[in-house]
N, C-alpha and C positions, 0 to 999 in steps of 0.2 A: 638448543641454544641459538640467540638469535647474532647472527650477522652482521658486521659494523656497515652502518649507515651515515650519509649523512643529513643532519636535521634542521628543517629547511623552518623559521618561525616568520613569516610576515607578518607585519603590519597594515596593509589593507589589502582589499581584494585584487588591485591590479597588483601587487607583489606576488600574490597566490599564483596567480594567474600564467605569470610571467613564469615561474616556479617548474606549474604543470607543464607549459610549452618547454622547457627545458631538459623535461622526462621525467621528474620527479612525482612519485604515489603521492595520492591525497590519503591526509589521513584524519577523520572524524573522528568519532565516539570510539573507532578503532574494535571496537565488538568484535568483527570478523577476520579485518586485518591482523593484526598483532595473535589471532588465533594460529591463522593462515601462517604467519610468518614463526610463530614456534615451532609448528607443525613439519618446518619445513618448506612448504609447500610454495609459499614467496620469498623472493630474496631480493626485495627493492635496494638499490644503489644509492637513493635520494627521498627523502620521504617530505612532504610540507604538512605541519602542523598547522588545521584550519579552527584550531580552537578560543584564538583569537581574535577571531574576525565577528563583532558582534554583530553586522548588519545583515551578518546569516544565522545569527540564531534568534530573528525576530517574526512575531507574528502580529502584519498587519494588515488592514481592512481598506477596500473601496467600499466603491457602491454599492457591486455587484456580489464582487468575490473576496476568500480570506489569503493572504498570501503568506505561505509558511515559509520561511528558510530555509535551508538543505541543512544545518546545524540543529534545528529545533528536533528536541527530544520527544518521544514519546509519553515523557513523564511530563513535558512542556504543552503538549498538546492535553493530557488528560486533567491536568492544572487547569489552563484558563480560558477564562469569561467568553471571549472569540468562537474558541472553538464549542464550548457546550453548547453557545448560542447561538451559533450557525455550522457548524460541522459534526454533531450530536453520533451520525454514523462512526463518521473519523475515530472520536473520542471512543466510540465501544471497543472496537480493530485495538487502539491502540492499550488499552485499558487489559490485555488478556495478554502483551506483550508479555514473554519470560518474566522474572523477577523485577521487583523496586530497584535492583542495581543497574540491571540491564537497563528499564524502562528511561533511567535518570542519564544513561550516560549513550546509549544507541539513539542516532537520529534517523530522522525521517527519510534525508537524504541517501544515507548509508543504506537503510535498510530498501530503495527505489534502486539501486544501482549496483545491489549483492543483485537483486533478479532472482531472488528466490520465488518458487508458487508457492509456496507455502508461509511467506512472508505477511504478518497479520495486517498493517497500515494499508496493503496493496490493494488486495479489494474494496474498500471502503471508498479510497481513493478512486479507482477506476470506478466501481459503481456512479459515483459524484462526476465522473468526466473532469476529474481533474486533469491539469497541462503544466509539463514539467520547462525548464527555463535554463536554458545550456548557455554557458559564457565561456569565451574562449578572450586572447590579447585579437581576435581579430572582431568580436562584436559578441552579439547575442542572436539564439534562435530558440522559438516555442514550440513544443508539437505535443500531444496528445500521449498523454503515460501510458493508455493501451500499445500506441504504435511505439513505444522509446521503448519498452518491452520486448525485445526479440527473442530469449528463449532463456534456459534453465543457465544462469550466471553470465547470460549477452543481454546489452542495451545497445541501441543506437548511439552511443555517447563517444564523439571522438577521442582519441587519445591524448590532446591537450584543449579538454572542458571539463570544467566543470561543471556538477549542476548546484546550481545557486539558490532556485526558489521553484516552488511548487505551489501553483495557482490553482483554487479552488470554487467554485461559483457556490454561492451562500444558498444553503436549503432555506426553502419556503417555512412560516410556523407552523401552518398545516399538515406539511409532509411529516411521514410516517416512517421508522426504520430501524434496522437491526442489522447487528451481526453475527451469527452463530460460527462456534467454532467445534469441530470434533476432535480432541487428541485420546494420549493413552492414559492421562491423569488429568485430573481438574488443574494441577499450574507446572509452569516450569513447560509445558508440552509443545512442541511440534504439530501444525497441522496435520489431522488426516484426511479431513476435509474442511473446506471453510463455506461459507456464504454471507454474501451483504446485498443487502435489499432497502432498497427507500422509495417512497411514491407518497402522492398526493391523493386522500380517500375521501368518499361521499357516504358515509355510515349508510344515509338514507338508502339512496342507489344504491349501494355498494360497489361502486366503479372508481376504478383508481387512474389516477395522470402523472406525465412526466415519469414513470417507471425508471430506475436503478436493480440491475444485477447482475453480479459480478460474484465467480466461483472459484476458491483457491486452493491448491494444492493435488488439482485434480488435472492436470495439462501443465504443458512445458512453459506456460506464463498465464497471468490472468487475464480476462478475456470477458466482456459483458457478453452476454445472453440474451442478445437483440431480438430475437426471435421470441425469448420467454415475455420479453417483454412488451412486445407486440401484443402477445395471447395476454398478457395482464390488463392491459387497457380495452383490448374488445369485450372480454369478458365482465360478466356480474359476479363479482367475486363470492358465490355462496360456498359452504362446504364440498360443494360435490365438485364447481371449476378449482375450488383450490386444490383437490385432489389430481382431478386430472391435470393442472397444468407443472405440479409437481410432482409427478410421475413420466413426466418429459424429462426432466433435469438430465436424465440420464445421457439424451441424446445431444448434449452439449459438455457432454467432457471424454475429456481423452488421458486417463488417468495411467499411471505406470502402477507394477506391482515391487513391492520392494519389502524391508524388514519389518514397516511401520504396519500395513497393509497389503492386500490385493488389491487388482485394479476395480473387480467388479465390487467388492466391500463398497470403496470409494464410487461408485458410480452409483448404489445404493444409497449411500449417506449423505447423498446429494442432493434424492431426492426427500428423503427426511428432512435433512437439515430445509431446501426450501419447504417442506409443507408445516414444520411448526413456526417458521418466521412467517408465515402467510397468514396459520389462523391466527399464531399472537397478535400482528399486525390489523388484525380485519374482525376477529369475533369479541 
């Protein structure tokens, strides 16, 4: 049974804002939250309802990059024109989300700031070098969604910000990518392991640029693979480096063992999971 609250509705962002600095939970798509708080587990005192605030749940374009809202859905992201046509990885992550319920009503934002590894949007995100966008009543600051990441349900996110938008730089039409996901059923499933990969490829050469990859549910947050991706770009991508260079995978994760899996399952499916996104990607 849930706990009497009080329910905070602004009308724009600096009301929200004002809200959070006062100590009140944000509360989105609430997926987690309102789970959490059946459960027992939370017992917020003040809660702000951010489901009003439309200029978070928008998805708009520079030059450069696509800028998502902290409100935009998963189901908003696998919807529109923006994102298929410049965030194509995003769009796959998000498209393998739980259920059409989940998808329509869990956002992007929520789902960056639970800090789950196993969280589908995340990798695709971090692969992309996406940068997340904190606002507080005392200003704004940007940093890097691998580093906002600190560990399994921690962010860098102070206690009166929010995060507002999630900036993404626009894939090339060139560029190439995927995202595999391994659970214990084809929907509804939990990461057991994940991978997201995107690169720029030369069929001719068979040499790839600007490399993306990012492995989830296998370490205490997700984390690109600087290194794998180093060996992407020196190498001729033929069958035999795509083998060997995904048969490293392993040495880039630090997976837990738990109900879902073992550690070493997941350190193997790590490497599967990159070596059929490589040949799909390349053969």
């Amino acid at each position: 049974m849930l706990k009497a609250f009080e329910l905070i509705r602004p009308s724009n962002l600096a009301e929200a804002l004002a809200a959070v600095a006062s100590g009140a939970t944000p509360l989105a798509g609430g997926t987690d939250l309102l789970v959490r708080m059946k459960k027992g587990m939370l017992a917020p005192k003040k809660i702000v309802d951010l489901s009003g605030l439309k200029e978070l749940s928008e998805i708009k374009e520079d030059e450069e990059n696509i800028i998502l809202g902290s409100l935009v859905t998963h189901g908003d992201v696998v919807d529109s024109e923006l994102t298929n046509n410049y965030l194509p990885l995003l769009v796959q992550g998000c498209r393998t989300v739980g259920s059409p319920q989940i998808r329509n009503t869990g956002t992007l934002g929520g789902n960056i700031v639970n800090a789950s590894p196993a969280a589908d949007s995340v990798p695709p995100l971090v692969a992309l070098g996406a940068k997340v966008v904190l606002s507080s009543v005392n200003g704004e600051r940007e940093m890097k969604l691998q580093e906002f990441l600190a560990g399994p349900g921690k962010t860098l996110k102070r206690p009166d910000e929010l995060l507002t938008s999630i900036v993404v730089k626009k894939m090339k039409p060139e560029e190439r990518c995927l995202y595999r996901k391994l659970g214990q059923r084809k929907s509804l499933a939990i990461s057991i392991a994940s991978v997201a990969v995107k690169f720029g490829f030369d069929p001719e050469t068979k040499k790839c640029s600007n490399p993306g990859v990012a492995f989830g549910a296998v370490g205490p947050v997700v984390r690109r693979a600087v290194e794998l991706e180093r060996l992407l770009e020196q190498k001729k991508l033929d069958q035999q480096a795509i083998k060997e260079i995904a048969s490293k995978a392993r040495e880039f994760c630090d997976p837990i063992s738990d109900i879902r899996a073992s550690a070493e399952y997941r350190r193997e499916m790590c490497c599967s999971l990159l070596y059929e996104a490589l040949y799909e990607l390349t053969c």
